[in-house]
N, C-alpha and C positions, 0 to 999 in steps of 0.2 A: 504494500500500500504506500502510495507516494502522497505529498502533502501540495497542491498549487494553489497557490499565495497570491491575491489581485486580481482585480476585476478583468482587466483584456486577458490574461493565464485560463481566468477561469471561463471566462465567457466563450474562448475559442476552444476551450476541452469540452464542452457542450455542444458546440456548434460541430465539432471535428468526431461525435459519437463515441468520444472516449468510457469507459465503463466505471461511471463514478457511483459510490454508494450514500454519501452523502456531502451535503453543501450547508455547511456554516455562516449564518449571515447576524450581521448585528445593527441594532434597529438605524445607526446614522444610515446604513445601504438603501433602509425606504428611502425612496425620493423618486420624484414623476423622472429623473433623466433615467434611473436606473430598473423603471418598470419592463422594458425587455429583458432583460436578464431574468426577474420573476417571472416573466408570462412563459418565457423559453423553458423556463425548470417545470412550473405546470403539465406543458404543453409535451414535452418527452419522458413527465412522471418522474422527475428527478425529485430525491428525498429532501426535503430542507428544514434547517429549524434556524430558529430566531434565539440567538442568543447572547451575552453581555459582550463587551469588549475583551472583559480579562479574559476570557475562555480563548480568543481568537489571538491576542497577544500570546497563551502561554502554545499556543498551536504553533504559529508563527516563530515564536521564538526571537522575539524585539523584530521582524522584518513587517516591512510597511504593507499590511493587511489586505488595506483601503476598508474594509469592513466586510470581508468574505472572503470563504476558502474553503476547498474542495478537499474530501477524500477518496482517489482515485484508484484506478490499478495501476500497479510497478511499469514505469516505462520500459517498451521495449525497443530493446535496439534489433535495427535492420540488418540482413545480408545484404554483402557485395552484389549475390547474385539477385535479389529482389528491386537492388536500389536501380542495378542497370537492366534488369528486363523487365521492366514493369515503368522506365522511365517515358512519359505520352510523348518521348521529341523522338524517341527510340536511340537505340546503342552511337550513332553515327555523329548525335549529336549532343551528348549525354556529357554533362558539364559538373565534377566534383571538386570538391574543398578535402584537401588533407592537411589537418592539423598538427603541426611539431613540437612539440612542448608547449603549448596554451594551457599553463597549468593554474591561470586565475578564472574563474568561476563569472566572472561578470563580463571578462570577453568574449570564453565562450557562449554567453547568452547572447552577447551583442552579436556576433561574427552569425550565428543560426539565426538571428532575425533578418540579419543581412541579407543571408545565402536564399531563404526563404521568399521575401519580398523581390528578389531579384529571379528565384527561379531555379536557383541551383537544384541538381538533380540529388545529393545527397552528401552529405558531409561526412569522414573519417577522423576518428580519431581513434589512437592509441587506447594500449589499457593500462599501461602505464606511464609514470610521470608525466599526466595530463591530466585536467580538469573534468571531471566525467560529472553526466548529467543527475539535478539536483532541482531543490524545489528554488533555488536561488536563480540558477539557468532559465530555470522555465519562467520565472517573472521577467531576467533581464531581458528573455527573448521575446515579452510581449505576446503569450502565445505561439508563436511560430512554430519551437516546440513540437504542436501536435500536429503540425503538418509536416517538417522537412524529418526525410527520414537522415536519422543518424546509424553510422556503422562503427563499431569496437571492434579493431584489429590486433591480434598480439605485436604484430609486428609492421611497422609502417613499411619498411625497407623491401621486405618479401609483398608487402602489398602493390608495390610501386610496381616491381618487378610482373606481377598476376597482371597490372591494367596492361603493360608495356604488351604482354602476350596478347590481350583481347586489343590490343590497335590503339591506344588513348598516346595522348603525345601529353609529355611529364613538362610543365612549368614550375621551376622555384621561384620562390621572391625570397630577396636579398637587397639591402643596400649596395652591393658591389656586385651588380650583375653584368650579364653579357650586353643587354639593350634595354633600352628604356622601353618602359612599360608601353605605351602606345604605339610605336612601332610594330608591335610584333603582331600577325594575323593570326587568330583566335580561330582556328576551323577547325572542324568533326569534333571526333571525342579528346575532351580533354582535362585532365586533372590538375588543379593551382595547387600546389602547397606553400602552406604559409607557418614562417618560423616562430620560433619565441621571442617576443620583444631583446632580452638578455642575451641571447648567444645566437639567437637567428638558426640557421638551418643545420641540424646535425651536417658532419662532413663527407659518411656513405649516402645518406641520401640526398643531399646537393651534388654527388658523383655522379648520381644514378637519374637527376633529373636532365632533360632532354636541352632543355634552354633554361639560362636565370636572367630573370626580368626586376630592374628595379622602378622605382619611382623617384624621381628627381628632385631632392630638396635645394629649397631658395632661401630658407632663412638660415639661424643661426643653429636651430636644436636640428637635428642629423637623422633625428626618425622619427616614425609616427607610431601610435599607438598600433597593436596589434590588431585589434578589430575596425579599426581606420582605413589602413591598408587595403585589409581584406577587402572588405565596402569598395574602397579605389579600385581595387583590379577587376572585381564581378562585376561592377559596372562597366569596364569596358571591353569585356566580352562582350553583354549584354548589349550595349552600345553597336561594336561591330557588328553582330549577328544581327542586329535589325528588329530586334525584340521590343523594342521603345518604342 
């Protein structure tokens, strides 16, 4: 049983037929903006009760409520092979995020709301020394969460290696890359991996990526936030392919 925390979390775990058993609400949530959220719980038979704030703080555990919160079933993470034969653009055109050490919790929410909003076919991460999914995730992602599939790989390196086989052309990002990010044409199937703010891209798997793309800084600090990045480069994919 997992714990999602805020109104968009919880409103798109509803909307997305997640199998929730019950939804926590405390009476500030009445209000006329927030009577879809009520009518939507009615209206799918979802269980609710009304009750104080401290219940929902000691739920929460000090994270910011808003005045509801669901108890759901355990997220599940996706296969490689579900994420690409099930993706609607099919194999050819099947666009992933693989994650290199993002082991803070709130970029990975940010970077899956990103990839989501944007369309990404499904996001990779590690099962170790990486941030793995959490009721913190699911809030920073806004929802998104229960739409973009995520995949848990033992191993990122051997993963790179499995897409290399199925046809995917392997892009790093790095600050000291081969070309600058806009330059480079974004066609068929293709995996972005995006490194740790800290130490940026392990050294076997910046070996094993096909092209390293950086982003051009003009001011004084030297890098951007990890889930920044990300946002930068999926948009212009996005951008190229015509999706906009």
């Amino acid at each position: 049983m997992r714990i999602i925390i805020g109104k968009n979390p919880v409103f798109e775990a509803i909307k997305s037929n997640k199998k929730i058993s019950r939804i926590y609400i405390t009476d500030r949530f009445k209000s006329k903006t927030n009577e879809n959220v009520i009518e939507l719980l009615k209206e799918k038979n979802i269980n609710f009760e009304f009750v104080n704030s401290g219940k929902l703080d000691d739920l929460a555990k000090g994270d910011n409520h808003q005045g509801i919160l669901a108890m759901a079933e355990d997220f599940r993470y996706s296969t490689l092979d579900e994420v690409i034969g099930n993706h609607k653009m099919a194999n050819k055109n099947c666009f992933l995020l693989l994650l290199d050490g993002i082991t803070d919790i709130h970029n990975l929410g940010a970077i899956i709301r990103s990839a989501e909003c944007a369309g990404v076919s499904g996001v990779i991460i590690p099962e170790r020394r990486s941030a793995q999914i959490n009721d913190v995730v699911s809030k920073t992602s806004a929802g998104a969460l229960e739409y973009m599939p995520v995949v848990q790989v033992k191993n990122l390196n051997a993963t790179v290696d499995e897409l290399k086989k199925r046809g995917f052309w392997i892009y790093g990002a790095d600050m000291d890359g081969d070309e600058i990010f806009t330059r480079e044409k974004y066609e068929g199937a293709i995996a972005l991996v995006i490194g740790s703010e800290g130490k940026g891209l392990g050294r076997l798997l910046r070996e094993k990526c096909d092209k390293i793309i950086e982003i051009p800084m003009f001011g004084r600090v030297n890098s951007l936030n990890a889930s920044c990045a990300a946002t930068v480069l999926i948009y212009e994919v996005v951008r190229q392919r015509g999706l906009t």
